[in-house]
C-alpha positions in Angstrom: -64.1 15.2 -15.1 -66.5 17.0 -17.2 -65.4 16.0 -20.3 -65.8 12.6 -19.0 -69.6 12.8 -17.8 -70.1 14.7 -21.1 -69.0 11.8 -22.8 -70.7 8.9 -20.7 -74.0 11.0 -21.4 -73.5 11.1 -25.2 -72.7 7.5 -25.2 -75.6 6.2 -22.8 -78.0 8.7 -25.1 -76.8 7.4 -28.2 -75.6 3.6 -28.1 -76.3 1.7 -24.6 -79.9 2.9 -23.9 -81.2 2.7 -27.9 -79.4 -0.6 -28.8 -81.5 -4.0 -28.4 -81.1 -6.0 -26.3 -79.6 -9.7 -26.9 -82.3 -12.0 -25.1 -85.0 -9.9 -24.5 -85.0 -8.1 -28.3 -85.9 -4.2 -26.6 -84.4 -1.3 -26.4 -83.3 -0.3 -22.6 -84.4 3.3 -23.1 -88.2 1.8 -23.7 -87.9 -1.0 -20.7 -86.9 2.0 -18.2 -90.1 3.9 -20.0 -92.8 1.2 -20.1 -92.0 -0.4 -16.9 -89.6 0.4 -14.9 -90.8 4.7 -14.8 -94.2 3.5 -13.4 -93.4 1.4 -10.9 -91.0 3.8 -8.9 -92.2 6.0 -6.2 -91.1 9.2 -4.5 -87.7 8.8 -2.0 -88.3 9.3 1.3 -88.5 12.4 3.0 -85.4 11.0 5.2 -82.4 9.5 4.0 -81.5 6.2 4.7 -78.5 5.3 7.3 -77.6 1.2 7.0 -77.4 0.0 10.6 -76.0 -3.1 12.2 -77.2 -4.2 15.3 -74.7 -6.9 17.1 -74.0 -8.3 20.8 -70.7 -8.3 21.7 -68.4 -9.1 24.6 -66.3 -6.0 25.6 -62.6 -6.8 25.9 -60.2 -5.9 28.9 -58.8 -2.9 26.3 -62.0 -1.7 25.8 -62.6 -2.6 22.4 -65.5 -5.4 20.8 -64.4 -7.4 18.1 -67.4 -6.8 14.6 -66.4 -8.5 11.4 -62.6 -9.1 11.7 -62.2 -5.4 12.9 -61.5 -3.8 16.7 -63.5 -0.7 17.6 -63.3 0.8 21.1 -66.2 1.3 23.4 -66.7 3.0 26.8 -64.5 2.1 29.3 -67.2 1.3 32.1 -68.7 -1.8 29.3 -65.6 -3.6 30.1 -66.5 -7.1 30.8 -70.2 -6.8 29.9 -70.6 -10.3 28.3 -73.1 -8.6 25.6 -73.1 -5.1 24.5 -75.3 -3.9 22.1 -73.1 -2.4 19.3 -74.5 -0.5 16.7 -72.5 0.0 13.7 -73.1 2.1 10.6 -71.7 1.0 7.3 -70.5 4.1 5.7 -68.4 2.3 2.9 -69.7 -0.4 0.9 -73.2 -2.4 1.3 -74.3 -3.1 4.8 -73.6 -6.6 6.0 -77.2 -8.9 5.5 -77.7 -8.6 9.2 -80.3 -7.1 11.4 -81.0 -3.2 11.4 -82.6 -3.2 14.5 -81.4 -3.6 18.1 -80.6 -6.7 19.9 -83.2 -6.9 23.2 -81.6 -5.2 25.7 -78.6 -4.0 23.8 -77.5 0.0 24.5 -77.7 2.9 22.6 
């Protein structure tokens, strides 16, 4: 593995970053330096954790249905008509929905 970031290095160094570009006529390298550098700013002191907020109604078996997928809950939600789910996407981009609660929903 390496060998391979070794190489990816020596080929972003030497041909993707310092070739022109076809519409715009510059050199990537130089776009990142003369604009892009400046404009970003520091991370954040915390990392960021993608959250979905959804209602849901809670199933006989215990289990509210998100996005094609069963996950289980508490027991004692069982028939709440809206439960406040909140769901982290660990895999992927989060879903374009809410990051914050549902009035009312649980945590």
């Amino acid at each position: 593995m390496d060998v391979v970031r070794a190489d990816l290095k020596k080929w972003l160094a030497e041909v993707a970053n310092v070739r022109q570009h076809g519409k715009t006529g510059r050199r990537p390298a130089d776009v990142f330096r003369e604009e892009e550098l400046p404009a970003l700013g520091p991370l954040p002191a915390r990392c960021f954790t993608p959250v979905v907020w959804k209602s849901a109604r809670v199933h006989q078996d215990s289990h509210v249905l998100f996005d094609k997928r069963f996950y289980s809950v508490p027991w004692r939600l069982v028939g709440s008509a809206q439960a406040g789910c909140r769901l982290l996407a660990l895999r992927g981009p989060p879903p374009a929905q809410s990051s914050s609660p549902p009035s009312g929903a649980a945590k």
